[in-house]
DSSP file (Angstrom, degrees, kcal/mol; ACC not computed):
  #  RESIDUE AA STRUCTURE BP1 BP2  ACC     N-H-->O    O-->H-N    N-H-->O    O-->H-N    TCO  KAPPA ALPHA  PHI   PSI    X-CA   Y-CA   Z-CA
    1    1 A X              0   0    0      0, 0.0     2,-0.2     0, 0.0     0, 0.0   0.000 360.0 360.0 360.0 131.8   -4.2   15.4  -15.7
    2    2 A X        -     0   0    0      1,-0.0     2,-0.3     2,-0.0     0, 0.0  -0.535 360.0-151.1 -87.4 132.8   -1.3   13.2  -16.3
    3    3 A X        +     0   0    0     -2,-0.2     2,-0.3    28,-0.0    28,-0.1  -0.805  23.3 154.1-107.1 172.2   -2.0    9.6  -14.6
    4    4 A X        -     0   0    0     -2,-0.3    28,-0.4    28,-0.1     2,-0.2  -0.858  41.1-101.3-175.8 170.4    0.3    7.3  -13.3
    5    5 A X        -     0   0    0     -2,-0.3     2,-0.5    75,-0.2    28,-0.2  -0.760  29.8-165.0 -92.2 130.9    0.9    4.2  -10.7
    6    6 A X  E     -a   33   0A   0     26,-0.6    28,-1.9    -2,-0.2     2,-0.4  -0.868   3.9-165.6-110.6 130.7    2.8    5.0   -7.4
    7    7 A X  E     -a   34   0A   0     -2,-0.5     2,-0.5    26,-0.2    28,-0.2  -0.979   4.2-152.8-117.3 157.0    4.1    2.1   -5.4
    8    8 A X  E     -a   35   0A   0     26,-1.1    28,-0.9    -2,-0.4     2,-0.4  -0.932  18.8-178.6-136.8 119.2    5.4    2.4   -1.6
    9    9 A X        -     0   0    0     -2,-0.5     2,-0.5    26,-0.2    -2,-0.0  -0.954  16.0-162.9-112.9 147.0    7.9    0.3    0.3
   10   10 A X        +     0   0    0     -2,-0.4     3,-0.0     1,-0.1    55,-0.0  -0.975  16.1 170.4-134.1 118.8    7.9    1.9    4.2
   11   11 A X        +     0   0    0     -2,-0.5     2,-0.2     1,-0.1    -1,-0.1   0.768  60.8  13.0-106.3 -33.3   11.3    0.5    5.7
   12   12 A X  S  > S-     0   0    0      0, 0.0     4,-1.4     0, 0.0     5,-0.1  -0.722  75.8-104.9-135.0 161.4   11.2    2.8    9.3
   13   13 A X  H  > S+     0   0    0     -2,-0.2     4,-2.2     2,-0.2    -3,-0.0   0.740 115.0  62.7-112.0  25.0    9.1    4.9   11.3
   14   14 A X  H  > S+     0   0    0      2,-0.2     4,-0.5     1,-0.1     5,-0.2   0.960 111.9  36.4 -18.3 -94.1   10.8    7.7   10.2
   15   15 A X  H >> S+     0   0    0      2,-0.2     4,-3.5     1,-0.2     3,-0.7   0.793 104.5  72.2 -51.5 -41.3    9.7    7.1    7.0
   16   16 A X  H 3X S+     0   0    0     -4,-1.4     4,-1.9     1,-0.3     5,-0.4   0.998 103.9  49.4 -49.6 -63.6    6.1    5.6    8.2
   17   17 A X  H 3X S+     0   0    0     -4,-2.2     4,-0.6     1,-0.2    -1,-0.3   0.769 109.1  41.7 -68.6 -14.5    5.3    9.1    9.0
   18   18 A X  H <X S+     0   0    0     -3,-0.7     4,-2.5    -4,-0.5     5,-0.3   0.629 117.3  55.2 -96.4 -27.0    6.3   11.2    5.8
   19   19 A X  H  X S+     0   0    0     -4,-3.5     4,-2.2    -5,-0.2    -2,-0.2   0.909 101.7  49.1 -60.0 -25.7    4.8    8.4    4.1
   20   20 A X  H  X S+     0   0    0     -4,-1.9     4,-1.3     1,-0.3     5,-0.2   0.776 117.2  49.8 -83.4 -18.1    1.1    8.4    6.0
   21   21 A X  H  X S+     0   0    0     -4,-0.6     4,-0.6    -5,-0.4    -1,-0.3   0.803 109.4  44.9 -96.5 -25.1    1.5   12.2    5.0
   22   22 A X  H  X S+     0   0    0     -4,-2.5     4,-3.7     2,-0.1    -2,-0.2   0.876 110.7  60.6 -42.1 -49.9    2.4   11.1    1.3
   23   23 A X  H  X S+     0   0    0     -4,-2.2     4,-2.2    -5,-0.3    -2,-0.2   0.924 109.4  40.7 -54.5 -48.8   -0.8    8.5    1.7
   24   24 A X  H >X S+     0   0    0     -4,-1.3     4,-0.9     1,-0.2     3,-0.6   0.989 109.9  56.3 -59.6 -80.4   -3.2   11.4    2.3
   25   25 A X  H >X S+     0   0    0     -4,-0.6     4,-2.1     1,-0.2     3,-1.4   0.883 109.2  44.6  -6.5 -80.8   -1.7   13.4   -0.2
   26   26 A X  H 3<>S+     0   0    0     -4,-3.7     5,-3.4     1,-0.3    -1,-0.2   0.929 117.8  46.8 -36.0 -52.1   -2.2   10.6   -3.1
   27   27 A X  H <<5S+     0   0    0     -4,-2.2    -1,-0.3    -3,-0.6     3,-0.3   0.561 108.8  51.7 -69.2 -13.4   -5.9    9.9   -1.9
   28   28 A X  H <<5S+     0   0    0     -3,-1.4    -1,-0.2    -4,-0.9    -2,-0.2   0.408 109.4  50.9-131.2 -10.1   -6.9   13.3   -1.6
   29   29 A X  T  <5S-     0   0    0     -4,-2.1    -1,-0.3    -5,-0.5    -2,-0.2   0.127 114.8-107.1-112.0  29.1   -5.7   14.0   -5.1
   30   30 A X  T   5S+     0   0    0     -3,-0.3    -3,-0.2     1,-0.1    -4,-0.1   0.681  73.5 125.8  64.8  18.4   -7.5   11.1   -6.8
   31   31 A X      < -     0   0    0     -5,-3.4     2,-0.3   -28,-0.1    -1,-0.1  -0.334  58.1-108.5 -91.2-168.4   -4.5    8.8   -7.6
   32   32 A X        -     0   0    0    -28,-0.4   -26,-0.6    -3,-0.1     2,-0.3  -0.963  23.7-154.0-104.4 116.5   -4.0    5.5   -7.0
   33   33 A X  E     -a    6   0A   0     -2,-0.3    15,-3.9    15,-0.3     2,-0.5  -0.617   6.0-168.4-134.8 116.8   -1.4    3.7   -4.2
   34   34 A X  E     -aB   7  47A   0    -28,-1.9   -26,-1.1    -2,-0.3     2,-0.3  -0.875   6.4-173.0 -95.5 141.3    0.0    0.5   -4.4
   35   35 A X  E     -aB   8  46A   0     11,-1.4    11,-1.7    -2,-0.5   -26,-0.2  -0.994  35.2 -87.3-123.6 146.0    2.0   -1.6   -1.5
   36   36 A X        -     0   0    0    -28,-0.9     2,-0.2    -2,-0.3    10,-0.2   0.084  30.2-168.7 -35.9 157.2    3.9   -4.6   -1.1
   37   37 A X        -     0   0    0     29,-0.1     7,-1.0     8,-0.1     2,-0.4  -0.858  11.1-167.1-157.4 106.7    1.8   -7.6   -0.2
   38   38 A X  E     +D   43   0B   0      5,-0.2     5,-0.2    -2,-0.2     2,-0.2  -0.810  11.3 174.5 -89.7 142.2    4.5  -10.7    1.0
   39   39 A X  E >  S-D   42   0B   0      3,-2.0     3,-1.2     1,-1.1     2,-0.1  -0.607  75.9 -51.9-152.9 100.8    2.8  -14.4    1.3
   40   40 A X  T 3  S-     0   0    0      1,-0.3    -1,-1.1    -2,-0.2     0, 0.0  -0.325 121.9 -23.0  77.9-164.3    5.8  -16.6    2.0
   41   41 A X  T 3  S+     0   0    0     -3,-0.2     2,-0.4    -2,-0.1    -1,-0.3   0.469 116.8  91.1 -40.7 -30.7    8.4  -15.5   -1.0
   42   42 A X  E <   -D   39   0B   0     -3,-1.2    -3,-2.0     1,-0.0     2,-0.3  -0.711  60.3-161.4 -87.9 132.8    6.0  -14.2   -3.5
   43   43 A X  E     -D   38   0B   0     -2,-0.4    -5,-0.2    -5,-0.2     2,-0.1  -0.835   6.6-167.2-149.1 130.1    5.3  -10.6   -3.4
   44   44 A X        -     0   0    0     -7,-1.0     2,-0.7    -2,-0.3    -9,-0.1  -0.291  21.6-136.8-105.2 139.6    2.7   -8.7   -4.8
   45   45 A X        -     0   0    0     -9,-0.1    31,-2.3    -2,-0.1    32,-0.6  -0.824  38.2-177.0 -99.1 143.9    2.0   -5.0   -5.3
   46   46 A X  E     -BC  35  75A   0    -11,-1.7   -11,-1.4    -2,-0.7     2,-1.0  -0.708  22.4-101.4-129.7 167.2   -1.8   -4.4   -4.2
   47   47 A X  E     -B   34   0A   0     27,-1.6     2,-1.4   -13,-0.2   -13,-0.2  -0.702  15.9-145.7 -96.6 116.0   -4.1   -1.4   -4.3
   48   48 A X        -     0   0    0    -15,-3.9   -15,-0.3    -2,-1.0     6,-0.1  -0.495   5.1-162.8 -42.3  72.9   -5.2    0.9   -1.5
   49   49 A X        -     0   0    0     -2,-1.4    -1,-0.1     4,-0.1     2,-0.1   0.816  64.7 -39.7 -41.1 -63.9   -8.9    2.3   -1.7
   50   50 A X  S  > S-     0   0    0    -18,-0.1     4,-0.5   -22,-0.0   -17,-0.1  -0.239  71.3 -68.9-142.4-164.2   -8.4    5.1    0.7
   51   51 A X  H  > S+     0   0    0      2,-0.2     4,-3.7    -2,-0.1     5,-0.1   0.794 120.6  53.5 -70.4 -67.5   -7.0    6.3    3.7
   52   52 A X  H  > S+     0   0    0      2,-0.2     4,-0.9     1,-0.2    -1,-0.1   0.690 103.7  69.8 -57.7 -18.7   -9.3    4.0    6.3
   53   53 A X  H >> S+     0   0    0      1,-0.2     3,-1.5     2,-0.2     4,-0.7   0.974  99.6  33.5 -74.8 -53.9   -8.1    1.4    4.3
   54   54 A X  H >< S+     0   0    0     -4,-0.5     3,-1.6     2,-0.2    -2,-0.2   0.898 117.0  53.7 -68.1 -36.9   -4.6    1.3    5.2
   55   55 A X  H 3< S+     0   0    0     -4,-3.7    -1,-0.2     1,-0.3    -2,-0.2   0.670 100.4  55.2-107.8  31.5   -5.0    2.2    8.3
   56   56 A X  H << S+     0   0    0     -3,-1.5    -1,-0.3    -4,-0.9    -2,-0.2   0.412  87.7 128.2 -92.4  -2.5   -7.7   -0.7    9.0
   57   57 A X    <<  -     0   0    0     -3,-1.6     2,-0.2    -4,-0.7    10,-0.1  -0.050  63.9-123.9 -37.5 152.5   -4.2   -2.9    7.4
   58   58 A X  E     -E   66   0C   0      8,-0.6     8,-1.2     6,-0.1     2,-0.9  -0.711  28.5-122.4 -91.0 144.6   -3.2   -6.2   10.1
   59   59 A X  E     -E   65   0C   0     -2,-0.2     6,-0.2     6,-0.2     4,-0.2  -0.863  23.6-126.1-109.5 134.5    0.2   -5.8   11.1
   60   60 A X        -     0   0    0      4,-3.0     3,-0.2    -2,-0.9    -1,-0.0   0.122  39.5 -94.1 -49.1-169.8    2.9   -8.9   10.3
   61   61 A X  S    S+     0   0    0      1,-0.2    -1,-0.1     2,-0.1    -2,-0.0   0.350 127.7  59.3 -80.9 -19.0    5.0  -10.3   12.6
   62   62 A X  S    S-     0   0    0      2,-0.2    -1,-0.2     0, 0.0    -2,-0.2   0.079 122.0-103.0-118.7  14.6    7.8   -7.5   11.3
   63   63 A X  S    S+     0   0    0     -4,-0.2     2,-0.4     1,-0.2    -2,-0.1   0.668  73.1 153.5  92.5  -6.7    5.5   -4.9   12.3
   64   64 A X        -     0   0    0     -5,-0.1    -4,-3.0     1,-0.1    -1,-0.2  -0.681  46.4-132.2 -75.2 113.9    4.3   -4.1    8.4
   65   65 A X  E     +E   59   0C   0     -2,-0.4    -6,-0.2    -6,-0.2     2,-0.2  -0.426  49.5 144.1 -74.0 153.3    1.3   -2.8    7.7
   66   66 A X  E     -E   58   0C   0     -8,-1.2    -8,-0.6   -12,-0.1   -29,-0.1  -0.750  54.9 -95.6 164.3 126.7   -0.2   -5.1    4.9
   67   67 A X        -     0   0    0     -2,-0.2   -10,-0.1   -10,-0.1     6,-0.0  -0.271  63.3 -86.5 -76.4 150.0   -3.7   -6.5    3.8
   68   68 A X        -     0   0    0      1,-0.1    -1,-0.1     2,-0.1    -8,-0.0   0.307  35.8-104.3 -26.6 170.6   -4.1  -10.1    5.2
   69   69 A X  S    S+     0   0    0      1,-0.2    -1,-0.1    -3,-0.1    -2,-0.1   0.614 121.6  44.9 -90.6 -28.3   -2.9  -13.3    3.4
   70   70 A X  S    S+     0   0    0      2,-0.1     2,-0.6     0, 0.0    -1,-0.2   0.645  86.7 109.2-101.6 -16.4   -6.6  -14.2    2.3
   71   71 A X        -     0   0    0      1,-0.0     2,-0.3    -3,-0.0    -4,-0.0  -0.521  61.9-151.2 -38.6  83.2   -7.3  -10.8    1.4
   72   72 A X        +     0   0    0     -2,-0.6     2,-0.2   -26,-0.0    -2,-0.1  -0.688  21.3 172.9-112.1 158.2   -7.6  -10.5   -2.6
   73   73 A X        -     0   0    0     -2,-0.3     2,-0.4   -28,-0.1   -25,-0.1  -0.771  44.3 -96.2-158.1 137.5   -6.5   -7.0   -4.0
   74   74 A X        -     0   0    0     -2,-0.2   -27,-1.6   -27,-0.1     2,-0.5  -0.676  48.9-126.2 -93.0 172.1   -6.2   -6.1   -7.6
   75   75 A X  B  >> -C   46   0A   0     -2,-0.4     4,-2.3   -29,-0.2     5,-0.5  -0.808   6.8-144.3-113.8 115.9   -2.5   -6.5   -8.4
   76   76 A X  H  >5S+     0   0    0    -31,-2.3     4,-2.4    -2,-0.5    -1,-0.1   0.935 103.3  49.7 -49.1 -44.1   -0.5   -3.8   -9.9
   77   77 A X  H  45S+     0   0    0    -32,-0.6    -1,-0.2     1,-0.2   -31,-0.1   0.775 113.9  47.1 -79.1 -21.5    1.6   -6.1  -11.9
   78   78 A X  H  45S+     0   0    0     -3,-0.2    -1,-0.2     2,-0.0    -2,-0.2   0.759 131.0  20.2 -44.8 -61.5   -1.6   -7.9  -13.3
   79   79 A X  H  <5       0   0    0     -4,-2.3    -2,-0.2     1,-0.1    -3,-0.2   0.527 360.0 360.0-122.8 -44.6   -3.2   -4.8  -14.0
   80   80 A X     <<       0   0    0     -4,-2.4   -75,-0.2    -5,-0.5    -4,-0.1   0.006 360.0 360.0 -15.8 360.0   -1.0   -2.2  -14.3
């Protein structure tokens, strides 16, 4: 099985929904899923465990699902 890293930007909710059906998809097939993570200017791509994970996410002020600010996450770009 070929691996590789997926990362996700979700701009609508349009998109929000073929994505939560991408998210299952990813988890259910063993990969891994990364998402944006903003605090203030810097932004970080972080990992998903699962399914319950994202959709225990806080949502910003723009409506973004997205782990908290204190919330440490290994880092795609770190890690990668």
């Amino acid at each position: 099985m070929q691996e590789y890293l997926l990362f996700v930007f979700i701009c609508t909710l349009q998109e929000y929904i073929l994505y939560s059906l991408s998210f299952r998809n990813i988890f259910e097939s063993g990969k891994e899923c990364f998402i944006p993570k903003y605090v203030g200017p810097k932004m970080d791509m972080v990992r998903l465990k699962d399914w319950s994970d994202y959709e225990a996410l806080p949502v910003t002020s723009w409506n973004i699902k997205q782990p908290a600010d204190d919330d440490v996450r290994e880092d795609a770009l770190e890690t990668g």
